[in-house]
C-alpha positions in Angstrom: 0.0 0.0 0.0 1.4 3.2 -1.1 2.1 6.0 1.9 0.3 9.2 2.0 2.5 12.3 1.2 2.3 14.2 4.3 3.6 18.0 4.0 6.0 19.7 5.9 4.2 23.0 6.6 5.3 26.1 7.4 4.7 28.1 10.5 2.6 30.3 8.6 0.8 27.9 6.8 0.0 25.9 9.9 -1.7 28.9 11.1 -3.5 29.2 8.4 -4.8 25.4 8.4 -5.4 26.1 11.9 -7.6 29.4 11.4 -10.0 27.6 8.7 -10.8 25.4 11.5 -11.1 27.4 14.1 -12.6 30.9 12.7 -15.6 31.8 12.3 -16.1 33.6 9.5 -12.6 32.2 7.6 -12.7 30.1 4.7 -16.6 28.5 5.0 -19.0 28.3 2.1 -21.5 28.9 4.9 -19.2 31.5 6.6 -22.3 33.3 8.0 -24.0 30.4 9.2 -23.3 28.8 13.0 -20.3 26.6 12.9 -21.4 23.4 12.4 -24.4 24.0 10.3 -24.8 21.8 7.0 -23.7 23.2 4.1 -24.4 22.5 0.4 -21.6 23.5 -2.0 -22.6 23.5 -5.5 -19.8 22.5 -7.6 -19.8 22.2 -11.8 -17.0 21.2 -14.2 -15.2 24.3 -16.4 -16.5 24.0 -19.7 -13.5 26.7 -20.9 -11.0 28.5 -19.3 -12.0 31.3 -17.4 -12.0 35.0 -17.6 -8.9 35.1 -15.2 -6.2 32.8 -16.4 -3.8 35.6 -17.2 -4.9 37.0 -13.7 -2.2 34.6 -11.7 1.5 32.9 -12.7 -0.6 29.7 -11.7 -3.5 29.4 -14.2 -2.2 31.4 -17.3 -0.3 28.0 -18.4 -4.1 27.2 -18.9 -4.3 30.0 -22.1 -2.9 27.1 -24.6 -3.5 23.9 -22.3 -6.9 24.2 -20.7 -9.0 21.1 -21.4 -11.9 20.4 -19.6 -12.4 17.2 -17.2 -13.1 13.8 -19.1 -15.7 11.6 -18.2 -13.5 9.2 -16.3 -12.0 12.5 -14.6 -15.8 13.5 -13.3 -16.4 10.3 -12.1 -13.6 10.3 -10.0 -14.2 13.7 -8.9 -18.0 12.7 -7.9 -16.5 10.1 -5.8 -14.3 11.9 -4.1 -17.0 14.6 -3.2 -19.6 11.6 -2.1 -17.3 10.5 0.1 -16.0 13.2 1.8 -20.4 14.1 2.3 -20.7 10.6 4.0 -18.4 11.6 6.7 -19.0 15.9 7.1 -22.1 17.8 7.0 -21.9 18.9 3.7 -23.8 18.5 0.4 -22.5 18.9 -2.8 -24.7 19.6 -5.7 -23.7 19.3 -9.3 -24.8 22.3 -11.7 -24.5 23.5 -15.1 -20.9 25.3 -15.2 -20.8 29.7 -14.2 -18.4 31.5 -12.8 -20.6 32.2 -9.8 -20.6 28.0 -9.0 -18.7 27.6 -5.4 -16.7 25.1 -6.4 -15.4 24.1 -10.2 -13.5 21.9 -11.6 -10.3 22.7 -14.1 -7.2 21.1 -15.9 -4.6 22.2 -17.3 -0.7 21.0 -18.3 2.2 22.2 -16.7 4.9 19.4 -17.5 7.6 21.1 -15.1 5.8 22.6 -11.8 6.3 20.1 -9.8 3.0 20.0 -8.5 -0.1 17.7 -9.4 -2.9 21.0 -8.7 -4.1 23.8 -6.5 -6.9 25.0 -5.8 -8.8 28.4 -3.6 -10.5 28.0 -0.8 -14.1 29.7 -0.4 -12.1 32.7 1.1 -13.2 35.2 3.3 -15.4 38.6 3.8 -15.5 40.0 0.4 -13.6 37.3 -1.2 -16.3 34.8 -1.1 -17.9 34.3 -4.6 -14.8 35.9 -6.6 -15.1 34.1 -9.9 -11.6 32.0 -8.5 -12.7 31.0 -5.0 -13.2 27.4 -4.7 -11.8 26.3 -8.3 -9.5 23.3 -8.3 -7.2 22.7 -10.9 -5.7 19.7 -11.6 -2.0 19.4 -13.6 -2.8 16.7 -16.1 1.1 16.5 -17.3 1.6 15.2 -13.5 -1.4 12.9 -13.2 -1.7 10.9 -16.7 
């Protein structure tokens, strides 16, 4: 059985990790909701790239490699949502694809990063909805 890759994390990002757990207001779909409240996250697969790819060093490799998710991809995606559901308090819906959708999926190719994706979290105050928060993009050049 393969061993999970466990991160050595910075001081400041173990703060952060520690914050979206602990703060009220930081990082939550539901932000404005009691802690512990159900949420439902609707979440929807990019269709194209979106408006901001040039917006951030990370995305714009996405201007000549975008493609959207394959079937198989999805599927695997949907999985992974159902089972993190089973075992948190949160629903995730599937929708057609906008930019206004809490959570889509992307990929992209990026044959040297070094990384297999990143994503946004929901963010915070005014943050929450910007057309980036929530998107997860995955580095097909690292996971084919």
């Amino acid at each position: 059985m393969a061993q999970p890759i466990i991160p050595i994390l910075t001081a400041s990002d173990q703060s952060l990790a520690v914050l979206t757990l602990v703060d009220d207001d930081f990082g939550r779909w539901n932000a404005t909701s009691v802690k512990g409240t159900a949420a439902t996250v609707h979440y929807s697969f990019g269709t194209s790239a979106p408006s901001y790819i040039n917006q951030f060093s990370l995305t714009q490799a996405a201007n000549t490699t975008f493609q959207a998710f394959s079937e198989t991809m999805k599927m695997q995606a949907r999985e992974a949502l159902a089972a993190w559901s089973a075992v948190t308090n949160i629903t995730f819906v599937e929708v057609a694809d906008t930019s206004t959708v809490g959570m889509r999926f992307f990929s992209l190719s990026q044959p040297n990063s070094g990384s297999s994706g990143f994503a946004w979290g929901a963010g915070m105050g005014s943050e929450i909805g910007s057309s980036y928060r929530g998107d997860i993009w995955v580095n097909r050049a690292m996971t084919d």
